[in-house]
N, C-alpha and C positions, 0 to 999 in steps of 0.2 A: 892797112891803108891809113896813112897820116892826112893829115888838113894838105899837105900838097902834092896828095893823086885824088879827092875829092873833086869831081865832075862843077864845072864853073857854076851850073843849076843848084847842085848841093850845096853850096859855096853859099852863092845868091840869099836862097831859102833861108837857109843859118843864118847869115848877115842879119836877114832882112825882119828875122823872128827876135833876135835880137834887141835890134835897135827900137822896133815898136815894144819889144817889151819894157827899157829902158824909158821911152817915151812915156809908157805909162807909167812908170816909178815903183814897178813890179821885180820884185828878185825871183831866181831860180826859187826857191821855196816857195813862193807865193804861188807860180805860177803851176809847179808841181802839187801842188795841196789842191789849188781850183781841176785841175784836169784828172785828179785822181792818177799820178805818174811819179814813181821815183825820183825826185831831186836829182839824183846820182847819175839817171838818163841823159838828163838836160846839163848836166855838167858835164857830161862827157862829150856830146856834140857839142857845145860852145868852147869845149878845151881843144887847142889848138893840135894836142896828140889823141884825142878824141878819136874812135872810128864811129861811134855812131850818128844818123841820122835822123832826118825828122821823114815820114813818110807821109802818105796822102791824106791820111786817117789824121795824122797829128795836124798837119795844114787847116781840116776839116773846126776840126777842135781851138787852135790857132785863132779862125777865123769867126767862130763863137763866142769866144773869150772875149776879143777883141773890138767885138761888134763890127768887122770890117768881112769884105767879100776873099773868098780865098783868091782870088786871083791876085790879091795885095799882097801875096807873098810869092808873083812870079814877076819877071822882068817881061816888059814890055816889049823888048827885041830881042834876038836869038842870039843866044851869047854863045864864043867860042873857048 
């Protein structure tokens, strides 16, 4: 599975972990070191031939980090 048969939800998620992490001024290292996770993980979901994903667990975690509600990394309306 490449980034475009990734489900629009998946898609979302990745964006949206992203951009807040960028927000914060955090690199994939950083953010790998803080959650105790493989660099290599998170470089592989953020790479555009990436198959992996962020799962609920990682949102969870995400959302501790970030000091934000996990719900800030789902859309607000049902995306197709």
């Amino acid at each position: 599975m490449d980034n475009a048969k990734l489900t629009p939800i998946e898609q979302y998620v990745i964006d949206k972990v992203r951009e807040m992490r960028k927000e914060k001024g955090l690199s994939q290292r950083d953010i790998a070191y803080q959650m105790d996770i493989d660099q290599s993980f998170l470089a592989a979901v953020e790479s555009p031939k990436g198959r992996a994903k962020y799962n609920l667990n990682h949102i969870m975690a995400f959302a501790k980090l970030f000091g934000c509600s996990p719900k800030d990394f789902l859309p607000d309306e049902i995306l197709d």
